[in-house]
N, C-alpha and C positions, 0 to 999 in steps of 0.2 A: 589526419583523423586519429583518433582514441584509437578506436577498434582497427584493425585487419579486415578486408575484406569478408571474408568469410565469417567472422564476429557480426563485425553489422548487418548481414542478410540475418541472420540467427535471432538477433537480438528485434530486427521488424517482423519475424514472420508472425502473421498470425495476432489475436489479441489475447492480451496478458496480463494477470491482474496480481500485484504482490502486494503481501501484507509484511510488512515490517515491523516485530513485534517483539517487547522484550515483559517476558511472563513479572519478574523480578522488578517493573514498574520503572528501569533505567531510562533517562532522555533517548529516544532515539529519534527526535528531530531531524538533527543534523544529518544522519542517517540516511533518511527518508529523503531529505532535498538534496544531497549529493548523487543515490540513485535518480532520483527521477532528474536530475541534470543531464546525468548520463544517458539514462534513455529519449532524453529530451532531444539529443542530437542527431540522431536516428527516425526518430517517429511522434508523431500527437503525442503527450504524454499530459495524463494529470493527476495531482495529488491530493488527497483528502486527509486532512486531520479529525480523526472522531474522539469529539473532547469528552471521554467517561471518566473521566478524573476532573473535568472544567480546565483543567494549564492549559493555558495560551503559550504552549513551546513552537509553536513552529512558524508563528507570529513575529514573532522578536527573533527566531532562526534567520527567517527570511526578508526581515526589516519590511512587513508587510501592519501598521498600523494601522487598522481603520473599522470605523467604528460602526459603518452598515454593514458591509459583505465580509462574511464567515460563516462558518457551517454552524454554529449558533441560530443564526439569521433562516439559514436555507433548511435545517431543519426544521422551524418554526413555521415556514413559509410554506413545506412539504408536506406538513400536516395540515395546515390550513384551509387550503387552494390545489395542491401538488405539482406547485412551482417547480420549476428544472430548479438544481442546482447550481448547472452551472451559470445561471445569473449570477451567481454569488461570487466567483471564482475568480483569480486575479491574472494577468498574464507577464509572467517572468520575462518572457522569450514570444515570440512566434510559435514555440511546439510547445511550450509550458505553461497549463494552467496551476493554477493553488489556490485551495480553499482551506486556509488556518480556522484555527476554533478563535475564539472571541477574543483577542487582546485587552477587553475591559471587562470581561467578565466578572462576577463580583465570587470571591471565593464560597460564601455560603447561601449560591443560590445560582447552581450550572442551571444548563440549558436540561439538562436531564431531569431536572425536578419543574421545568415548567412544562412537559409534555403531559399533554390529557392521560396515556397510556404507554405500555410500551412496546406497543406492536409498533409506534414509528419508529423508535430505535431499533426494533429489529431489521424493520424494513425498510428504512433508508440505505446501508451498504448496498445493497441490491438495487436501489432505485438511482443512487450516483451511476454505479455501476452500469446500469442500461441506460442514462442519459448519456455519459461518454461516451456508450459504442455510438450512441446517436446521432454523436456529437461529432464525430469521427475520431476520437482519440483511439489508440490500439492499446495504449499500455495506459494505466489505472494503477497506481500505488496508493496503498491505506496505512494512514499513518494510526498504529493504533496506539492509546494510553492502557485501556482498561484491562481485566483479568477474563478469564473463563465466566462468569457469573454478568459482566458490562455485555448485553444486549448487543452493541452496537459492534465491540470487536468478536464477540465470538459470531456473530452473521459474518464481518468482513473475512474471518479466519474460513469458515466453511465455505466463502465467496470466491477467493484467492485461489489461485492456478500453482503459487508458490507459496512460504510461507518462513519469512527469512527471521530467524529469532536471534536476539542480541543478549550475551551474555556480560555479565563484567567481574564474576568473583567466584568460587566453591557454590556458594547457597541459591546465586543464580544458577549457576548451571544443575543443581540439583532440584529446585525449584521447576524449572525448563523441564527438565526428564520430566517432573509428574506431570506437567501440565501437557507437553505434547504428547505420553502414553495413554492420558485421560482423553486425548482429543483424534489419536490413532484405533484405542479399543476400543472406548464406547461408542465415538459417533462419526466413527468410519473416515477421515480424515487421513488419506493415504500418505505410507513414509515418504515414497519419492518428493511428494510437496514440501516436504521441509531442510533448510539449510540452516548454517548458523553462521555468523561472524562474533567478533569480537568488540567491546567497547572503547577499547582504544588501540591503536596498533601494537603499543608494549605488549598487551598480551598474548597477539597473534602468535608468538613461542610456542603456546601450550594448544597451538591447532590440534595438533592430531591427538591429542590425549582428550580435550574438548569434544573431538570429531566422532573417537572410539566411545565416549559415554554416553552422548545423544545422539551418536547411530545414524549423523545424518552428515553428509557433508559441509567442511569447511571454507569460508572465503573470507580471506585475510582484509581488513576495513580497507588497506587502498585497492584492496581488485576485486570492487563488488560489483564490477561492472561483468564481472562472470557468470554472475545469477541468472542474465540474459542467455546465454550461449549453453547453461546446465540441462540437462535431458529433461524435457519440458512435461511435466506433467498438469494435466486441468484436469480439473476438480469438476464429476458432471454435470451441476448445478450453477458455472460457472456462467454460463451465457445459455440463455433458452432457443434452443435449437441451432444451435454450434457442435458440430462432430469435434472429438474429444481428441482428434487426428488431424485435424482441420491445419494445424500448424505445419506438420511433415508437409505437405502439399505447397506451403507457400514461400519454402527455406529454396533462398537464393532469388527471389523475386528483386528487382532494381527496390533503392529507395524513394525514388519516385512516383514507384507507380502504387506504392503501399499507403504513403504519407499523403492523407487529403490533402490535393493543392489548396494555399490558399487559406487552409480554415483555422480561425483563432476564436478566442473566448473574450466577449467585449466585458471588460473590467468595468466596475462603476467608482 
């Protein structure tokens, strides 16, 4: 296995929701399905792309073409009727589901411009959210594209237990500082939830100088299977009525008895 013992109780305890987010609008696709690969092995895991820019990145990441099921679809669907999602959702693996945004989308006319309002973009992060714990998934990764101002990432940002920011240059990482002290002073979004990695490994070098500016821990692109094992902090709002502690409690439980037997996401 990847992990060590003791990593991988760490890494199941408890349910967990990351946002993998780069303020500076960088792909972080690939990103996002290498974690949740990772935590794919260990526990239920599912990943959601919130298409606030409409790019189908994580589509074509994950050589998932098709042209019903996408969170395009299940957004639409959500408002509609209040469709679970994860009908939508595709299965990698036995513990991996993935809902990419639309692979055909038309570039001047996202899914974000055919919502009646935009309380369902607010409230879809949250509503994936509590279908997967439903669903039996523990870990929930958000793939987001959009900024502080896209409905749909800033719900998933204040949804997330973690909040893993990708940089890849000076202006991102200066960029990064305002947008996460906008989102630790004003609307209370605690420092421990955030970490940073790098855009590509070359520039993992400048971790700790990275690490000292945005004040938040670094993890080098191949060991971000660390962000599991990192002093876990949830976000209160994270799960409704889930102790905020709930995870200490279940560090060092088998993976068997954490991982619903059994349970997958039927793909269409």
């Amino acid at each position: 296995m990847f992990f060590p013992k003791k990593l991988m109780a760490a890494a199941t305890a408890g349910n967990l929701a990351i946002a993998v987010w780069s303020p500076g609008a960088y792909n972080t696709a690939g990103i996002s399905l290498r974690l949740a690969k990772e935590a794919a092995r260990h526990t239920n895991t599912a990943l959601v792309e919130l298409p606030c820019m409409g790019i189908p990145r994580l589509a074509l990441e994950a050589g998932i073409l098709n042209r019903a099921n996408h969170t395009d679809a299940a957004i639409l669907a959500y408002e509609r009727n209040g469709s679970s999602p994860l009908k939508f959702c595709h299965n990698i693996s036995d513990t991996l589901a993935v809902l990419p945004a639309n692979p055909y989308a038309l570039p001047d006319h996202p899914v974000v411009h055919k919502v009646t309002g935009s309380d369902t973009l607010q409230s879809f992060p949250g509503f994936f959210l509590d279908q997967a714990r439903t669903g039996g998934y523990s870990a929930v990764i958000f793939e987001c594209q959009g900024g502080l101002v896209s409905p749909m990432t800033f719900c998933a940002l204040r949804k997330s237990g973690k909040v893993l920011l990708v940089v890849d240059g000076p202006s991102d990482i200066a960029w990064s500082l305002l947008n996460k002290k906008r989102l630790t002073e004003t609307y209370n979004v605690k420092e421990k939830f955030f970490y940073v990695t790098t855009a590509g490994s070359e520039k993992s070098k400048y971790g700790m100088e990275i690490e000292r500016v945005l004040k938040c821990p670094f993890i080098a692109p191949d060991k971000l299977a660390e962000i599991f094992t990192a002093a876990r902090g949830q976000a209160p709002e994270q799960i409704q009525g889930e102790d905020s502690d709930q995870g200490s409690e279940n560090t060092g439980r088998s993976v068997s008895k954490i991982l619903p037997s059994g349970k997958q996401v039927a793909a269409k």
